[in-house]
C-alpha positions in Angstrom: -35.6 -25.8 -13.3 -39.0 -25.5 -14.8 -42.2 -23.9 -13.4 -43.8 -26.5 -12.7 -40.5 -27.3 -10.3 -41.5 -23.7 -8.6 -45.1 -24.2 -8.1 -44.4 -27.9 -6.5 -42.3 -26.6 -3.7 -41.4 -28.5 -1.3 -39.8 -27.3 2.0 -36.9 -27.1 3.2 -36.1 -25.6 -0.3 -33.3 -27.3 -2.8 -33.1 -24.9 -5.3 -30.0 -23.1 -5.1 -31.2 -19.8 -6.8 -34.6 -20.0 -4.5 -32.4 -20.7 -1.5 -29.8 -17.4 -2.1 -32.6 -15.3 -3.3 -34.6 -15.7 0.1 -31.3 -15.0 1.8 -30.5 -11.8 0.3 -33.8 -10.7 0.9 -33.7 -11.3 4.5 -30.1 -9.8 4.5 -31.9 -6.7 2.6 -35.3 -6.2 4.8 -33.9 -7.2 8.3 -31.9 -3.6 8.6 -34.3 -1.6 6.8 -37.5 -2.8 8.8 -35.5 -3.3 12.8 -33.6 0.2 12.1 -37.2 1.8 12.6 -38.0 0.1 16.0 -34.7 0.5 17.1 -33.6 -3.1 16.9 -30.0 -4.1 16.1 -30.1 -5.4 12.4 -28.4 -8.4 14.0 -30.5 -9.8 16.1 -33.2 -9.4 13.3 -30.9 -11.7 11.1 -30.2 -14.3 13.8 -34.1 -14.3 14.6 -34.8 -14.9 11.1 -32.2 -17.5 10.8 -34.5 -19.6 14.0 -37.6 -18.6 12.0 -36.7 -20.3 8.8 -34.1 -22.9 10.0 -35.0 -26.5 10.3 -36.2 -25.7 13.7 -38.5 -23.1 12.9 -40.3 -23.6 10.0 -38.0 -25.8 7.9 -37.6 -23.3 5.0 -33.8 -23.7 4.2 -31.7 -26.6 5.5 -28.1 -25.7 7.1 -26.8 -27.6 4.7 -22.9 -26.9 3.9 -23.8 -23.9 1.6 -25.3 -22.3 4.9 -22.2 -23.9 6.6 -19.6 -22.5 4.4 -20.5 -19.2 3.9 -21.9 -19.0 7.3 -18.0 -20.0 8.4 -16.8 -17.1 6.4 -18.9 -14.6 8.1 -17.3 -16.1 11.4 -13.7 -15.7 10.2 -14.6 -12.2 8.1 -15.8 -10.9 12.1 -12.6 -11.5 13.7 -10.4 -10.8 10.3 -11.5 -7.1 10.8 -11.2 -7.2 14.3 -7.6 -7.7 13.9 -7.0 -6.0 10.7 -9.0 -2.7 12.0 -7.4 -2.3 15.5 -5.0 0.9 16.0 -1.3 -0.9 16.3 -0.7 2.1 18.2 -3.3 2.3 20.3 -3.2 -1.2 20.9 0.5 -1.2 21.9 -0.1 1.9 24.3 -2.8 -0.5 25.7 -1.6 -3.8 25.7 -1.5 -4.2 29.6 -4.9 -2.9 29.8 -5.8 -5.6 27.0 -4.0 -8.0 29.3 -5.6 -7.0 32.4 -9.5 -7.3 30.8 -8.5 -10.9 28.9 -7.6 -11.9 32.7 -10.5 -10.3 34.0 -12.9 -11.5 31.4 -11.4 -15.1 31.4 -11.5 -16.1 34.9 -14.3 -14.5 36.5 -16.7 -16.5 34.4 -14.8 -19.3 34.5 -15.0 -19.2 37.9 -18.9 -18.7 38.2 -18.8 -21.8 35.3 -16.9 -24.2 37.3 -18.9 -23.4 40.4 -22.5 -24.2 39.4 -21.3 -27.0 37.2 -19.7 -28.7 40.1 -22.0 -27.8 43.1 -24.9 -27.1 41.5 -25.1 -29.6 38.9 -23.0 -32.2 39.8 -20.4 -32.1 36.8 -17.1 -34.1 36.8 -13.9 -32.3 37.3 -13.2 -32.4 33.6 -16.5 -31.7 32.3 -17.1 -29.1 34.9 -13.7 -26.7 33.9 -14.7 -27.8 29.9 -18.1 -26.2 31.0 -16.5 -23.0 32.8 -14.5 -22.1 29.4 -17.6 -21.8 27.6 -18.0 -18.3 29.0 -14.6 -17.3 29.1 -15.0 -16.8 25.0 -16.6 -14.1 23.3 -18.0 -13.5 20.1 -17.0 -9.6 18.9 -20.6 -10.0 16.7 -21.7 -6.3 17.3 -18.0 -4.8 16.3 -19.2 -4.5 13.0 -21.8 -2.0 14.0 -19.5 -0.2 16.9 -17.1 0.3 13.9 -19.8 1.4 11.5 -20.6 4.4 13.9 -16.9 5.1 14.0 -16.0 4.6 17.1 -13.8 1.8 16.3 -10.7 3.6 17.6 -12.4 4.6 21.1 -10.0 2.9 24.2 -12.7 0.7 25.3 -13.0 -1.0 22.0 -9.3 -1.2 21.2 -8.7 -3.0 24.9 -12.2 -5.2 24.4 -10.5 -6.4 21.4 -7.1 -6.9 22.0 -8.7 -8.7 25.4 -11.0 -11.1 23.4 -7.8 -12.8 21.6 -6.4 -13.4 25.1 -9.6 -14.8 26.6 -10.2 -16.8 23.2 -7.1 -18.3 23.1 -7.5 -19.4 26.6 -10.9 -20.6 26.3 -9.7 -22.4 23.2 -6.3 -23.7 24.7 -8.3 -25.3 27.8 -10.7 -27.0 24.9 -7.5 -28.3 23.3 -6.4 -30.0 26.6 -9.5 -31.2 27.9 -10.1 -32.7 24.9 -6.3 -34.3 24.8 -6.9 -35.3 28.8 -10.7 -37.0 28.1 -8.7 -39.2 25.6 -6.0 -40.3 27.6 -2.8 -38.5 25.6 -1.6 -35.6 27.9 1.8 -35.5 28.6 5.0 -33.7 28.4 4.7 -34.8 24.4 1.1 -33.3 24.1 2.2 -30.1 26.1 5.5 -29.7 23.9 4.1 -30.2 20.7 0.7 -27.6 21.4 3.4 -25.1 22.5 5.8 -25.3 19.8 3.0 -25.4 17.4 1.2 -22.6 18.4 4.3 -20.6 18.7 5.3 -21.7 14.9 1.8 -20.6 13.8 2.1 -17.1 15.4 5.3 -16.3 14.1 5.0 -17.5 10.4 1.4 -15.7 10.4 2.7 -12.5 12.2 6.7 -12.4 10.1 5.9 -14.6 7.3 2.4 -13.2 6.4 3.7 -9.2 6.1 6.2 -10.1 4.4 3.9 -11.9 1.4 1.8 -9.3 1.6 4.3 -6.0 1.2 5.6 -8.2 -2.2 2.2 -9.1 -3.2 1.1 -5.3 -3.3 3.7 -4.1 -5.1 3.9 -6.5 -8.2 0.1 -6.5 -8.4 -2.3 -3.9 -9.2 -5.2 -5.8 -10.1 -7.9 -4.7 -7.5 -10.1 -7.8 -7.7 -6.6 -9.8 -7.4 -5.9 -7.8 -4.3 -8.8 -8.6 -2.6 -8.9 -12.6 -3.4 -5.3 -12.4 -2.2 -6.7 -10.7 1.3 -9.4 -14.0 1.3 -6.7 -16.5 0.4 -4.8 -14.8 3.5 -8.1 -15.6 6.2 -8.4 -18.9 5.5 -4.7 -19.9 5.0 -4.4 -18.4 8.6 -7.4 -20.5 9.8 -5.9 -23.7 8.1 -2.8 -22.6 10.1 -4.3 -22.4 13.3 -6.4 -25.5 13.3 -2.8 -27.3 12.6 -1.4 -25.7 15.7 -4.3 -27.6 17.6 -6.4 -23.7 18.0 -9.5 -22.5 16.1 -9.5 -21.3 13.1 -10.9 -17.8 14.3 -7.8 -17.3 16.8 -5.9 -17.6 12.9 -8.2 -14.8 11.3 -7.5 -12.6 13.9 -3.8 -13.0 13.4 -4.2 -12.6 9.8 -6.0 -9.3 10.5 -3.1 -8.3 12.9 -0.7 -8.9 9.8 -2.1 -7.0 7.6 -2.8 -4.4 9.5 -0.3 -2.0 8.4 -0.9 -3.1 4.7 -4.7 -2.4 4.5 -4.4 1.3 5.0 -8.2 2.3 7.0 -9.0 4.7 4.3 -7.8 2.9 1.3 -10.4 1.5 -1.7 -9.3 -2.3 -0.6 -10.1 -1.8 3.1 -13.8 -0.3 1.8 -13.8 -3.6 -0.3 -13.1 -5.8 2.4 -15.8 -4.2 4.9 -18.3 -3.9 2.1 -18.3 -7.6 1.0 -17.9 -8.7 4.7 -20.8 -6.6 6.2 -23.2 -7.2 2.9 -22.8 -11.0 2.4 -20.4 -13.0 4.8 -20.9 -11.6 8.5 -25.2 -11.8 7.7 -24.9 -15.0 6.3 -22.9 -16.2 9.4 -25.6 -14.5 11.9 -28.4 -16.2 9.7 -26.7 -19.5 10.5 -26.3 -19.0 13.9 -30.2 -18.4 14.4 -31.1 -21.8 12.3 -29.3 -23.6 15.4 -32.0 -22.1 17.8 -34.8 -25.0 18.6 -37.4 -23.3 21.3 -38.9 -26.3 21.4 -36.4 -27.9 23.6 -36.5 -25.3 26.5 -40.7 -27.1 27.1 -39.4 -30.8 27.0 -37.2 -30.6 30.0 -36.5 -29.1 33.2 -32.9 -29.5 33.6 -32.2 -28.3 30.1 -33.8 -24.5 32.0 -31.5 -25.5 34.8 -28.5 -25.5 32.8 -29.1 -23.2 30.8 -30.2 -20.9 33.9 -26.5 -21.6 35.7 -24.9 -21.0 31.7 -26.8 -17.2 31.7 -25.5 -16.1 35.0 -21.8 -17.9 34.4 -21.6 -15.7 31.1 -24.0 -12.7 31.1 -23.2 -12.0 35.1 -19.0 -12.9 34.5 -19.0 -11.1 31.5 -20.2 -8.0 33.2 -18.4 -8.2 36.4 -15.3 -8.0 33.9 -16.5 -5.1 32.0 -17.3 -3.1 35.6 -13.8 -4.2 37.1 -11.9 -2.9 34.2 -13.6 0.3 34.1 -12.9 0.7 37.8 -9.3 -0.4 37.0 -8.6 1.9 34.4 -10.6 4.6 35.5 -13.0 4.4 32.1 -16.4 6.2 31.9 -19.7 4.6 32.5 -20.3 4.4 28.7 -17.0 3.0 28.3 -17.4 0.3 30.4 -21.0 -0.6 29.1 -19.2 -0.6 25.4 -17.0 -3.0 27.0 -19.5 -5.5 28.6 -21.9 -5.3 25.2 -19.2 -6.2 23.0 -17.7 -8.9 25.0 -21.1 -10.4 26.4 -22.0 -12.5 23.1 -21.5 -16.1 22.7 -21.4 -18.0 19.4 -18.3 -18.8 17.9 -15.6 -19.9 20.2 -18.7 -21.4 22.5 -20.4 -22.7 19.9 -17.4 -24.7 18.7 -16.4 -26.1 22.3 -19.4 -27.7 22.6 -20.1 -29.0 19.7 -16.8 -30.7 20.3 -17.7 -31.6 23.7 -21.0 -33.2 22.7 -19.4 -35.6 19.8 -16.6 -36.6 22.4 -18.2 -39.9 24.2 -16.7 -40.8 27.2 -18.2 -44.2 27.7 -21.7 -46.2 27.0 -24.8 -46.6 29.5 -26.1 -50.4 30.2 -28.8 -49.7 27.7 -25.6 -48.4 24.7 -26.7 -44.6 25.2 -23.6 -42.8 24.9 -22.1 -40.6 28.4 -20.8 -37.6 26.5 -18.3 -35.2 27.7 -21.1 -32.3 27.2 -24.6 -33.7 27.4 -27.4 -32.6 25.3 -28.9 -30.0 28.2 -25.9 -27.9 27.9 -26.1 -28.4 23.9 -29.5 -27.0 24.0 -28.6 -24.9 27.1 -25.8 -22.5 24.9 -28.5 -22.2 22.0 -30.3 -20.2 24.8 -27.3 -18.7 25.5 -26.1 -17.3 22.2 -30.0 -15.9 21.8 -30.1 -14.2 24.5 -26.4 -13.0 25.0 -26.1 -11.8 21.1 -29.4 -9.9 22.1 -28.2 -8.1 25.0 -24.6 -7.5 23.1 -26.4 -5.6 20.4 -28.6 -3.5 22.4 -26.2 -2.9 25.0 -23.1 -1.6 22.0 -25.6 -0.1 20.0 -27.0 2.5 23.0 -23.3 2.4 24.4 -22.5 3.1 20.8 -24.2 6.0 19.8 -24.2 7.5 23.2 -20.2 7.6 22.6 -20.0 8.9 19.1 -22.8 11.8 20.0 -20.1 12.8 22.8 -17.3 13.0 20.5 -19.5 14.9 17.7 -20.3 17.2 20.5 -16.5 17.3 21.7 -15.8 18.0 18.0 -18.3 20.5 17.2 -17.8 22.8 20.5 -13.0 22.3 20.5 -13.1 23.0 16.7 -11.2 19.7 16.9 -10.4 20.0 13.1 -9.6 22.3 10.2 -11.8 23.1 7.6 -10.1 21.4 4.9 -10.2 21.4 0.7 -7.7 19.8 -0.8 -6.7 19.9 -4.3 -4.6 17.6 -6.9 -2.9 19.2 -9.7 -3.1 16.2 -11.8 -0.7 16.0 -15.2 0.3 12.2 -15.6 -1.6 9.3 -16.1 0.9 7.5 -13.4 0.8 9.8 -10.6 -3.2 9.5 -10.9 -3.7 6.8 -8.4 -0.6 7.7 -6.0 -1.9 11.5 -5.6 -5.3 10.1 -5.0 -4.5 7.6 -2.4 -2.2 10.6 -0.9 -5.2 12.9 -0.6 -6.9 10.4 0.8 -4.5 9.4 3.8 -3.9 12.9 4.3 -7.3 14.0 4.6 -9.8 14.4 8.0 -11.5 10.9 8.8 -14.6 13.2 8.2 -14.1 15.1 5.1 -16.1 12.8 2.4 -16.7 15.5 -0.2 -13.9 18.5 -0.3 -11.1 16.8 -2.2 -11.0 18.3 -5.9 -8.6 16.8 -9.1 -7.7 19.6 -11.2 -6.6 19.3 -15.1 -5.3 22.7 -16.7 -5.9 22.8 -20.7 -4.6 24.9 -23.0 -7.2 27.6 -24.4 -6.8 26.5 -27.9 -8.8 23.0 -26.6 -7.2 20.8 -28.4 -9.2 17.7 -29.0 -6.6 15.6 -27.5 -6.0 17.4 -24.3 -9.5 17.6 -23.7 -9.7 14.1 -23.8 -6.5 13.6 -21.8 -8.3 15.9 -19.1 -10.9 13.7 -19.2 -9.2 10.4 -18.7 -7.3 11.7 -15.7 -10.4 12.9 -13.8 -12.2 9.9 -14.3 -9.7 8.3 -13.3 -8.9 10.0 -10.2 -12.6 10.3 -9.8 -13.0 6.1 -10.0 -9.9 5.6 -7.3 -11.7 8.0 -4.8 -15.0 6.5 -4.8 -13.5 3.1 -4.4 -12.7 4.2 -1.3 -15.9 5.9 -0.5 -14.8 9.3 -0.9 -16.6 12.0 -3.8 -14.3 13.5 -5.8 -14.7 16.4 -7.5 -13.1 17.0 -10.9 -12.4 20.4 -12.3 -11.3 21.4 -15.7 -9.9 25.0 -16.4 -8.6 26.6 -19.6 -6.1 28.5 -19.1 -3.0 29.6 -21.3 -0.7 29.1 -18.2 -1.1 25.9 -16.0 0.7 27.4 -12.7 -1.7 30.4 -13.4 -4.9 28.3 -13.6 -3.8 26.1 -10.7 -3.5 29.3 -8.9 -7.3 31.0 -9.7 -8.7 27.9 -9.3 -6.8 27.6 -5.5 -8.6 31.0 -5.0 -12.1 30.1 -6.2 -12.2 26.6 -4.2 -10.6 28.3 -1.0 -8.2 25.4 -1.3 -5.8 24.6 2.1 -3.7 21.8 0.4 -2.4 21.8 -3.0 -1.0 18.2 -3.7 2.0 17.8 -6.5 2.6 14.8 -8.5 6.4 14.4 -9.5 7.1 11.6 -12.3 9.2 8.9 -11.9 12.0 9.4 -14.9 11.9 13.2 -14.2 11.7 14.6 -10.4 13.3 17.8 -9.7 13.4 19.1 -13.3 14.5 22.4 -13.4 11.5 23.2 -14.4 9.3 21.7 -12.0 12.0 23.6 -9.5 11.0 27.1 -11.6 7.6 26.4 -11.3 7.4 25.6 -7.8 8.8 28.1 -6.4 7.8 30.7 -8.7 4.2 29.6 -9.0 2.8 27.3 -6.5 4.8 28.6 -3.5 3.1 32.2 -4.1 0.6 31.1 -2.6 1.5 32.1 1.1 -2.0 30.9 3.0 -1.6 27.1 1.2 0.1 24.3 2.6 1.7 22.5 -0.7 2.5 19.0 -0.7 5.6 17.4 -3.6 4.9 13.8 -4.0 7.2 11.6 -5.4 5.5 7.5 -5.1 8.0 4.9 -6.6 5.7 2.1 -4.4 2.4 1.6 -3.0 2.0 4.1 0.1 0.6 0.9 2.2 3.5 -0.9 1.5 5.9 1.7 3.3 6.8 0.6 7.2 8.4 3.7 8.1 8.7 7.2 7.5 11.9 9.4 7.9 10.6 12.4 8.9 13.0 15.3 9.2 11.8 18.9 10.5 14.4 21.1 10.7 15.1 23.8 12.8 13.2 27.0 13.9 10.5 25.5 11.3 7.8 25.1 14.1 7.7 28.8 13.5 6.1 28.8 10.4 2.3 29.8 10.4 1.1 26.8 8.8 3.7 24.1 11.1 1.0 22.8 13.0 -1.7 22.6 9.7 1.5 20.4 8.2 2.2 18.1 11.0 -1.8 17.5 11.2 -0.9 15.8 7.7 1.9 13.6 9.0 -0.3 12.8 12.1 -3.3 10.9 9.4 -0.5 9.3 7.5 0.4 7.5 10.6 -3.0 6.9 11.7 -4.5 5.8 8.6 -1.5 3.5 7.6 -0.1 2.7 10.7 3.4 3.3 9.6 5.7 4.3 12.1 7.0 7.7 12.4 10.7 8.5 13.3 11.0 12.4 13.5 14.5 13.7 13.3 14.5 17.2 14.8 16.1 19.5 17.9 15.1 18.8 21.0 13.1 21.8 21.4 10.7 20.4 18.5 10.3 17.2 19.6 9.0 18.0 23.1 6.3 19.6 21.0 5.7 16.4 19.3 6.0 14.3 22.8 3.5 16.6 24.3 0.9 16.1 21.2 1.3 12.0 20.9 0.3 11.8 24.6 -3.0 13.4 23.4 -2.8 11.7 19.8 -1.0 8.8 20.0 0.6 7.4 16.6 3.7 5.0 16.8 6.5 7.6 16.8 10.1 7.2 17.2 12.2 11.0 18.2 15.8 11.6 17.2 17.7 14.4 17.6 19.5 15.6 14.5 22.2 18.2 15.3 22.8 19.2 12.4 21.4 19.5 8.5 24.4 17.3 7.2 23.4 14.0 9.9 19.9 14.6 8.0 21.2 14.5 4.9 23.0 11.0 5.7 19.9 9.8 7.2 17.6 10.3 3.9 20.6 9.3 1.4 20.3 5.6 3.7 16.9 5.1 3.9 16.3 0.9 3.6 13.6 -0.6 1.5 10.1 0.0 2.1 11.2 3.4 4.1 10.0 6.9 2.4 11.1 10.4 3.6 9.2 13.6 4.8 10.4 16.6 4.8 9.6 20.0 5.8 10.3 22.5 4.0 9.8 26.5 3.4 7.9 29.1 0.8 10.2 32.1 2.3 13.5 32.5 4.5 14.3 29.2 3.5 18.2 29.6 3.6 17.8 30.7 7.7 17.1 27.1 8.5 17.7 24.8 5.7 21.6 24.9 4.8 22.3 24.4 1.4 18.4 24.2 0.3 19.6 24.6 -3.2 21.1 21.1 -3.5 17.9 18.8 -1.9 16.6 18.8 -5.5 20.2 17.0 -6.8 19.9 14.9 -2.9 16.2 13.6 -4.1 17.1 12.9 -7.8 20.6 11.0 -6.8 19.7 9.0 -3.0 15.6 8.7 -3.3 14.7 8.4 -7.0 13.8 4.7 -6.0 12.1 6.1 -2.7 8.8 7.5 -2.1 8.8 11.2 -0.1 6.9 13.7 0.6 8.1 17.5 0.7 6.1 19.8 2.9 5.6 23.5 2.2 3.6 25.0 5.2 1.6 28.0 4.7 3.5 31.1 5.7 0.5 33.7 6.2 -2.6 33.7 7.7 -5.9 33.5 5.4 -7.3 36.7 6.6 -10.6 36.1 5.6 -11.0 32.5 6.5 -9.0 32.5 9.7 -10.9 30.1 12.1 -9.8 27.2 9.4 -6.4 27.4 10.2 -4.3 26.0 12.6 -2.5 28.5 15.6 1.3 28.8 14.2 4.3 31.2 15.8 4.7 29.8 19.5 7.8 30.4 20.4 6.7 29.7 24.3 4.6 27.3 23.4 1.7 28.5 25.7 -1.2 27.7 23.4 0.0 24.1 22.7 -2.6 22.3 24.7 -5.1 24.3 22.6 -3.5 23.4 19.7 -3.9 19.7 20.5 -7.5 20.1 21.1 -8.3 22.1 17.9 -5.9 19.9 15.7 -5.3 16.5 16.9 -8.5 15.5 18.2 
């Protein structure tokens, strides 16, 4: 390319560095100017997308650059729809998923059917192809409900988990309409869509995991990592389309999957929604909008007619839906305005049925025009549509939105609904870097961005090489936290003594968590043993964690998690368990506590109010826990509480889980839990309410701690 080439331009523009640079810029100045009015970002993109389309003013083709990465937004949308939905949550809901896909499905479809059969005279086939248009959704403002952090809220775990079941529907009647317009459905046709789609689902939702858990443990490689998650979304889409479905119905799936191995706070699942929200998802809304022609709605009355009936069939089923399952389920008004704003926009699945519609041509007129399954009013009719339904989906989410997430700030603010928390990393090996990071991480308060500290302890005669060796592990540790979007702050102390310097600087930083790497080779040295509990376990008012990582934390299905008994007693039980709660919740491994009966009704009572996928055994007696940990299976890890003082009153022969971990679990990961056993008496609001032997204050507890 020259200059002259630049000052000749011609439109729509060719040059491929022209043609991204304009994109990016509309990517860039569509947020920052429509935040200010109060205008989704989204619709600014899609309105763009008309203005410089080829029917606007014919800046940029859709050509299949557009096309491509435009398809890759589409895909990215529904990928994190799937990959960020709470397995729990979603399980807890799954009826109420089922009841608004049924809901959400047929009363538009209804409403569809009606008006293109009565109204505007339809064929039977063409008239139920017509109705499924509406049954489909388009999640295109999750990106912005999960932004706000919401993501988790009830009405947006049961929207979702409803929009694959009204998707594959809407897509399934597609399929056979489509098999039925061409003459081939039979007991073959029906046979081979079921077995097909069935074979898809299971090698996606089995196969997929299982790739995946190998994957992340031979590879390390971040960049690798997240060209594997790509290679993962479109396999699953290639999968899907050869199972006779959409591609998106496959990205979901392959969100589902790798649900548990994405962990919500890890660096890769900030890569993933980076790249998506920054490049893929705009690109696909900017796509969208080039497909909008507002010239066609002056050329022909019946094109407003169809379109009119295609508005009230969507916008009106679409909300009936939304106001039935908040009746149903008893949801609040915001709640079921969330619902009806995220599942009122039509693009993809829509977009795709018609399209496929219009190109099917069911016969020829006397004059050789072509009788299409979907004429060119209801092609021109959902353009409308998408407008003016993405429009109302992200005005309706955003207020829904923010009204929510101001509710639970204030809910937050006036329970106390979580512990001041600063936690700190003792950091000594190079190996255990990453692992204690991503710990601390999981560990942490969805909300604390800036009080985790990694502490390095050098020997006053500052030798040149430790200094340097300080400095390489903070920087490291450092690096890993801010991939993930957290600040780290790294602390160097001199001190002759490092149990001594961890110690002041736990008193300086007011530190609540004190996280210990063990190495691989070593584990329960005696000395680490001396150390602990003659230094670190001093500290009575701070809840010390012993980490031992022999594989990636989001690799690890379930946890073991053994609380033995009369250890609810302890001052800092509650402040512990908070711990295993965001382990759960952040990397959706199961929990399977192992406890007496009297402690798990505590932990019954708090899942109903903080639900986390949690299995409860009763273990009788310390030897059955012992067994239990010494038969852990692969990709299973161990917690265990433990205790600074008294230990020997409820943990029978304490002195030999040192030689249990070394022998059973040196190829294991686990956790050992020390709870604080005294109250900080100058910081005492931060901690959580300990010693309840009737178990009065529990439902306080819950509200202050498991919010």
């Amino acid at each position: 390319m020259n200059l002259l080439s630049i000052h000749n331009l011609s439109f729509p523009i060719e040059d491929p560095v022209l043609k991204f640079l304009l994109v990016l810029i509309i990517i860039l100045a569509a947020p920052l100017l429509l935040n200010k009015i109060k205008v989704p970002h989204l619709l600014g993109l899609i309105i763009a997308g008309a203005v410089i389309g080829p029917n606007g003013f014919n800046v940029l083709a859709r050509d299949s650059s557009i096309v491509v990465t435009g398809t890759t937004g589409l895909l990215y949308i529904m990928f994190l729809a799937g990959l960020e939905i709470d397995m729990g949550d979603f399980k807890k809901n799954k009826w109420k998923s089922l009841t608004f896909g049924i809901y959400t499905f047929t009363v538009p479809f209804v409403l569809g059917y009606l008006g293109a059969f009565y109204i505007l005279g339809f064929s039977i086939l063409t008239s139920i192809l017509f109705a499924s248009l509406f049954s489909s959704h388009t999640l295109i403002a999750y990106p912005l409900v999960s932004k706000l952090g919401i993501a988790k809220n009830p009405a947006v775990n049961i929207t979702v988990g409803g929009t694959m079941i009204t998707d594959i529907l809407a897509l399934l009647v597609l399929a056979v309409i489509v098999g039925m317009s061409q003459g081939d459905v039979g007991t073959e046709f029906w046979v081979k869509l079921s077995v097909s789609f069935i074979v898809f689902g299971l090698i996606v939702l089995l196969v997929f995991p299982m790739i995946g858990r190998w994957f992340f443990k031979k590879v390390d490689d971040k960049i690798s990592q997240y060209i594997f998650v790509l290679v993962m979304i479109y396999l699953a889409a290639l999968l899907a389309e050869l199972a006779g479905v959409e591609a998106i119905i496959g990205a979901f799936f392959a969100g589902l999957a790798l649900n548990r191995l994405i962990p919500h706070t890890s660096s890769l699942m900030n890569r993933v929604e980076f790249v998506g929200n920054a490049i893929f998802i705009p690109f696909f809304l900017i796509s969208v909008g080039m497909l909008i022609d507002f010239k066609v709605f002056f050329k022909s009355w019946e094109t407003l007619e169809v379109a009119g009936i295609m508005l009230v069939a969507s916008i009106g089923g679409k909300y009936l839906s939304a106001v039935a399952t908040q009746k149903t389920f008893r949801l609040s008004k915001e709640e079921g305005k969330l619902i009806f704003g995220l599942s009122s926009a039509s693009a993809a699945a829509t977009l795709a049925s018609v399209m496929v519609g219009y190109n099917i041509i069911l016969s020829e007129t006397e004059t050789g025009e072509p009788i299409r399954l979907l004429n060119e009013h209801v092609l021109n009719g959902s353009i409308l549509l998408i407008l003016i339904s993405c429009t109302i989906s992200s005005f309706i989410s955003m207020s829904s939105a923010q009204n929510i997430a101001e509710q639970d700030n204030e809910d937050t603010v006036s329970g106390n609904s979580h512990e001041e928390e600063n936690i700190l990393l003792a950091l000594n090996y190079e190996a255990t870097v990453e692992r204690m990071v991503n710990l601390g991480i999981l560990i942490k308060a969805h909300s604390n961005t800036e009080d985790l500290f990694a502490l390095n302890v050098i020997n006053e005669d500052k030798n040149e090489s430790s200094v340097k060796n300080a400095e390489k592990l903070l920087h490291l540790a450092t690096d890993t936290a801010a991939a993930a979007d957290v600040k780290m702050q790294s602390l160097k102390r001199y001190d002759n003594d490092v149990v001594n310097g961890i110690n002041n600087v736990i008193k300086e930083q007011n530190i609540t968590d004190l996280i210990i790497g063990l190495e691989d080779d070593k584990g329960f040295s005696p000395a680490f043993v001396y150390n602990l509990y003659n230094g670190y376990l001093q500290n009575d008012d701070v809840n010390v964690l012993v980490y031992h990582a022999a594989q990636p934390l989001s690799t690890i299905k379930k946890y073991a998690v053994m609380i033995p008994e009369n250890a609810h007693k302890e001052a800092g039980f509650f402040h512990a368990l908070l711990r295993v709660w965001n382990i759960a919740r952040n990397s959706g491994a199961t929990m399977v506590f192992y406890a007496a009966e009297n402690i798990l009704d505590i932990l019954q009572r708090i899942i109903k109010k903080a639900n986390i996928e949690a299995e409860f055994i009763i273990m009788k007696t310390w030897k059955d826990g012992e067994e239990t940990a010494s038969q852990l299976k692969d990709d299973e890890a161990l917690i265990l509480f433990m205790a600074k003082r008294g230990m020997h009153s409820y943990i029978p022969r304490m002195r030999l889980i040192p030689e249990l971990l070394n022998r059973s679990l040196a190829d294991k990961n686990y956790l050992l839990i020390f709870p604080y056993s005294e109250y900080d008496e100058n910081s005492s609001e931060k901690r959580s309410v300990g010693n309840h032997d009737d178990f009065m204050e529990i439902g306080n507890i819950i509200k202050r701690i498991f919010k």
